[in-house]
N, C-alpha and C positions, 0 to 999 in steps of 0.2 A: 318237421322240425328244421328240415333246409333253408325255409325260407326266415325264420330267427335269428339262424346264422347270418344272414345278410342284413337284418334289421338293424336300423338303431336304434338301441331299448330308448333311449335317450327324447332321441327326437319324438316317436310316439307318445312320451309323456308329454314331450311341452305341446304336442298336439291334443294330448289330452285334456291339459287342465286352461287350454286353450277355450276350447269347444265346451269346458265346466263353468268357466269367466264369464264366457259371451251367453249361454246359458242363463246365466244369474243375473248379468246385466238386463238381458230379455227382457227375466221373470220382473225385475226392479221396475221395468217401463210398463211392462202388462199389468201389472199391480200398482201402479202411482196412487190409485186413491185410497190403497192403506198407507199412513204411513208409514206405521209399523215393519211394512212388508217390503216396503222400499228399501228400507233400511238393515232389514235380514241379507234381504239378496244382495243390496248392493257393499255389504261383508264381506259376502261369501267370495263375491266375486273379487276384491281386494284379496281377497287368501290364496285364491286361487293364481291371481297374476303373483304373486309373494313366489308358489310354487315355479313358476314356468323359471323363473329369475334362476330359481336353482334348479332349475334342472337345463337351462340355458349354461350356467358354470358348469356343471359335472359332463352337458356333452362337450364343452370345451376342453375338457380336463382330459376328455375320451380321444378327443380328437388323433385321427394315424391308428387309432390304436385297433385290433381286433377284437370283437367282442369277446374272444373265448383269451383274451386278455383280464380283460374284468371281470368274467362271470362264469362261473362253475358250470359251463354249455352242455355236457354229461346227466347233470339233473337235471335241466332244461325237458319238462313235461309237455306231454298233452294240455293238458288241463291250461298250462302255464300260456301255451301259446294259442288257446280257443279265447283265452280272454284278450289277448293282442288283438287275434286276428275277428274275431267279435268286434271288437271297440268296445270303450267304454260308454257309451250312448248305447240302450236297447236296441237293435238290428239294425247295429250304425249309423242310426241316421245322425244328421251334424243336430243342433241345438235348437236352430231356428226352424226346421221343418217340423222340428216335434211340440214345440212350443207353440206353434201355430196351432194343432190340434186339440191345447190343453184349456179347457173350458175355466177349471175352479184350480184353486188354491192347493185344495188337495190334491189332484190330479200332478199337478207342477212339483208340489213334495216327493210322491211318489214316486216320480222318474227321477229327481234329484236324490232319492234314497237309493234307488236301485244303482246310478251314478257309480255316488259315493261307496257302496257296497264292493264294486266291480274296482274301486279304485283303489280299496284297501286290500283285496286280494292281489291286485298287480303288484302294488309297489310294497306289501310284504314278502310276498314268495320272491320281489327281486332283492330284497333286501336279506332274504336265507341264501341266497346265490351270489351275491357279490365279494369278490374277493378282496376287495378294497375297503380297510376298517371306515373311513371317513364315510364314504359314501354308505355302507351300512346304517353308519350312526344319521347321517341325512336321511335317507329310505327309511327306516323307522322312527324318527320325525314328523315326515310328513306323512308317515301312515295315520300314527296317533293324530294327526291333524283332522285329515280323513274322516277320523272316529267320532271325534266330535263335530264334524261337521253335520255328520248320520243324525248323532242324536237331537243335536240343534234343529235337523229340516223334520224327525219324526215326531218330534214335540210341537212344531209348526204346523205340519199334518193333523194333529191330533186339535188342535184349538179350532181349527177350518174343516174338519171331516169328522162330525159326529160317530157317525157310522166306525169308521176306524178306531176311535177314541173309543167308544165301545166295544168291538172286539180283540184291543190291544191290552185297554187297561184298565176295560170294565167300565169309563165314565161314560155317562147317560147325562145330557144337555136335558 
């Protein structure tokens, strides 16, 4: 937990929805010849830079300050800081090395679900710890963002991954 102490929750985010952007930007190029697909990802990825803007003002806002200023550092968990120190990418890797691997459509959802999953856990457990109402009410904003972003890429998953579509929601192509 020491080293949370020295973090800036802040900066890690616009690191994260950094590496969610450029991600989606990717998936936008690796998929050009949907253009349906094109146009999901290069969404997601406008939402995503939407996010970094604000959390660009809130580390400003932070700026001088100490974290155990803003944030109830006492419930400050495990759990809380395995997904920091995780990253929000699967076994951290950045966007473009994992993209590189991703063969189909579904494949690209699925990391983009797991993502988005990882990043509704971050920024609501910080959004239970924050002691600053504004920034609460921003952190569960862009949770709820988050949420539909999930559902948005798992229904995307589902039109390009049979397989999944059927053991999700029972459709048979």
């Amino acid at each position: 937990m020491g080293t949370l102490r020295q973090m800036d929750v802040f900066g890690y985010a616009l690191n994260a929805e950094r590496d969610g952007m450029n991600f989606y930007l990717k998936a936008a190029r690796k998929f050009k010849g949907e253009e349906f697909l094109k146009d999901v990802f290069s969404r997601l990825a406008k939402e995503e830079a939407k996010h970094m803007e604000t959390f660009i003002g809130l580390r400003a806002k932070m700026e001088g300050k100490d974290i155990g200023e803003c944030f109830r550092i006492p419930e400050v968990d495990e759990y809380l800081e395995s997904i920091i120190q995780e990253g929000l990418f699967p076994k951290g890797e950045n966007a473009t090395k994992r993209l590189e691997k991703i063969k189909s459509v579904g494949e690209a959802c699925a990391m983009a679900m797991q993502t988005e999953k990882n990043s509704i856990l971050l920024y609501s457990e910080l959004s239970k710890l924050t002691k600053d109402k504004e920034q609460k009410k921003i952190l569960e904003k862009i949770t709820k963002e988050e949420k539909a972003h999930l559902v948005m890429v798992r229904g995307l998953r589902a039109d390009f991954d049979p397989m999944y579509a059927a053991l999700k929601f029972g459709r048979f192509f």
